[in-house]
N, C-alpha and C positions, 0 to 999 in steps of 0.2 A: 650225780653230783654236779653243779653249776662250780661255774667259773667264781662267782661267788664265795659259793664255797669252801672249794681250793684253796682261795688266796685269803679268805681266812682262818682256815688252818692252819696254812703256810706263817703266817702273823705269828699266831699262837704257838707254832712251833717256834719260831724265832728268838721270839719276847723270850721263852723258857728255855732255849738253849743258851741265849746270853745273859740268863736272868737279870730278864731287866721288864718294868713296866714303862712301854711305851706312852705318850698322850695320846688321845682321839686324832688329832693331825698327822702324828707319826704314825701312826696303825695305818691310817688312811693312806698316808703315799708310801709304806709298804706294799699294801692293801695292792695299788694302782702300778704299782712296777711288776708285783707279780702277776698281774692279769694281762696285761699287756705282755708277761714274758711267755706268760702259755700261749697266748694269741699268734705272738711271733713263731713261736716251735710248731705249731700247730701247720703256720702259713708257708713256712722253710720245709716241712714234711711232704706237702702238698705240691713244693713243687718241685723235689724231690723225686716222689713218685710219679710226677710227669714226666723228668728225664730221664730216670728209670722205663719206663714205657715205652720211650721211645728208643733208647742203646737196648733193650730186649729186643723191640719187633725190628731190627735193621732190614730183615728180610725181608719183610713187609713193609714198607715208608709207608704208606697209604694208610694201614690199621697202626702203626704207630702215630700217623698226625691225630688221626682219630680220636684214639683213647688219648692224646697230650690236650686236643683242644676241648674233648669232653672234662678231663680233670681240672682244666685251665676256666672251664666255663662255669665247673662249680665251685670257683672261691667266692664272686659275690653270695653266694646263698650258703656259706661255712662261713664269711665273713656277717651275715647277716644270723645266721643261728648264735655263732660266738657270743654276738653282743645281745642278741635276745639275756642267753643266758647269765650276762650280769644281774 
């Protein structure tokens, strides 16, 4: 399921929980708040489990820069899948 998707579901769910029928404008900056809100959760996760990786391997500081700057390295290319996916 795309990011697309998602945040039109998410619409769809909305419109019907507040029963209401939005306009094409309002769906659409719906639409754009919630892709940009999974974008965010997405990119807060990411680094996240960088600092995680790194208070895990203390032991190691070397293998924890490691896996921080390996997970650090793949946001351009999760930031670039992301937005493929709209």
């Amino acid at each position: 399921m795309t990011i697309n998707d998602l945040a039109a579901k998410a619409v769809e769910e909305i419109a019907k929980a507040l029963d209401v029928q939005p306009s094409d404008a309002q769906a659409k900056s719906v639409d754009d708040i919630v892709q940009q809100a999974i974008i965010n959760a997405v990119l807060e996760e990411r680094s996240r489990c960088a600092t995680v990786a790194t208070n895990v391997c203390t032991a190691d500081q070397d293998l924890a820069h490691k896996i921080q700057a390996e997970i650090r390295a793949d946001e351009a290319a999760l930031i670039a899948n992301l937005s493929a996916l709209r």
